[in-house]
C-alpha positions, 0 to 999 in steps of 0.5 A: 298343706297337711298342718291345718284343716281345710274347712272346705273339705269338711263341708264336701265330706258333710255334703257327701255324707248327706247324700249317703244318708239320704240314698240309704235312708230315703225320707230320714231326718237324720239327712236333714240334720246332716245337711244342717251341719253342713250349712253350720260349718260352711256358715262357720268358715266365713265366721272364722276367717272373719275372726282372724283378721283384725277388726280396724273399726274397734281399734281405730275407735279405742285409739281415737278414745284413748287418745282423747282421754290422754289429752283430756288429762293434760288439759286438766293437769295443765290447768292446777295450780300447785302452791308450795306453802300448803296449809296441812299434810292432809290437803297434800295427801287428798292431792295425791290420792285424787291423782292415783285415782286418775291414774287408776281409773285411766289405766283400766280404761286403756286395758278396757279399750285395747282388749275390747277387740279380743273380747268381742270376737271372743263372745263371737267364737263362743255363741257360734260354738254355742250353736255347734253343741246344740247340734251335736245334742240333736244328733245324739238324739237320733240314735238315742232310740235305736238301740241293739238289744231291741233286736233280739227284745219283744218290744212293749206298747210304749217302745218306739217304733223300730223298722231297721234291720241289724245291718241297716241299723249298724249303718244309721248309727255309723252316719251318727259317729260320722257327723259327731266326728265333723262336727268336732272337726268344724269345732278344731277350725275355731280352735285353729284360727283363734289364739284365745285360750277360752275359745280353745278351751270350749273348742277342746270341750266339744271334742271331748263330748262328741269323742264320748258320744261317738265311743257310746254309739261304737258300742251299740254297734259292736253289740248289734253286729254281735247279733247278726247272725250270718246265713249261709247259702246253700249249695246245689249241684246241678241235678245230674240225668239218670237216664242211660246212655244210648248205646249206638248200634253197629251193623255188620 
């Protein structure tokens, strides 16, 4: 249960992490880039099921031109005619040349064929992937402005306009971490679900970005929380009568 990652679950968590976005940060497009997330891995689970199991089209049809092409071969190889007594060795070296040409050229031909599967789902895996690194570029777009020292700066007429408190801004670049570290994880599902050493390679490649990235972002946030300046709350006791006890009269 716990060996493999459940591609479900990851789309719950983005979808849970888009409602936090959306209630903490009404109208922010970093919402919108988190529920695109979201569609990615959902649409990434069916992609990479669909990856594993076997594609019988593309093999019955290398089989089918396989088989043809071995026929072919010994319909021709049928049809020679080998005279013994040949006129010089030069015309018995061109025979056998041409014949390991035809072996050549059919045992590329039968590699082609039998890996064509591979490689279809190999470039399959990988424009998908492809998609997956574009998104976590945009996520890092969105907290590449938001940046801690602005808070203690004066802002110059270029800066871009920056309305978040240090505590909402501890907050929004959490979100980022947060969807880089699924965004890695929708990554590790291609990984689990292929034996292709090339698409496990880009897979670890995604990882390792969003792992700098998200280490980048914990150190803005451990700079604006360095800022944050706790205000305590003064306390008042309740005002207290000056006023003097009447003294009850005691008649004789």
């Amino acid at each position: 249960m716990y060996r493999s990652l459940d591609s479900a679950r990851i789309v719950e968590t983005l979808e849970q992490l888009e409602r936090r976005v959306a209630e903490r940060f009404p109208g922010a497009s970093l919402a919108a880039v988190c529920a695109e997330l979201a569609n990615v891995a959902r649409e990434n689970d069916h992609r990479a099921r669909r990856l594993a199991r076997p594609n019988y089209f593309l093999r019955l049809l290398s089989v089918i031109i396989i088989l043809a092409g071995i026929v072919l071969i010994g319909i021709v190889a049928s049809n020679i005619e080998v005279k013994r007594d040949t006129e010089s060795i030069f015309s018995t070296l061109q025979g056998i040349e041409a014949g390991l040409n035809i072996f050549l050229v059919s045992g590329a031909t039968i590699v082609f064929l039998a890996t064509l599967e591979q490689r279809w789902k190999r470039q399959r895996a990988l424009t998908d992937l492809d998609e997956l690194r574009s998104i976590i570029h945009v996520v890092d777009m969105h907290q590449l402005t938001k940046d801690p020292a602005s808070l203690v700066s004066e802002p110059t007429p270029s800066s871009p306009a920056r309305h978040l408190t240090p505590l909402d801004l501890v907050r929004y670049l959490d979100y980022c971490s947060e969807m880089l570290s699924l965004a890695a994880k929708v990554a590790a599902v291609y990984a689990q679900s292929t034996k292709d050493p090339q698409v496990v390679t880009v897979s670890s490649d995604l990882q390792q970005l969003t792992a700098n990235l998200s280490a980048k972002i914990w150190q803005k946030i451990r700079i604006a929380q360095s800022t944050m300046v706790a205000t305590p709350v003064a306390f008042h006791p309740p005002a207290q009568s000056t006023a003097t006890p009447s003294t009850p009269t005691v008649k004789a």
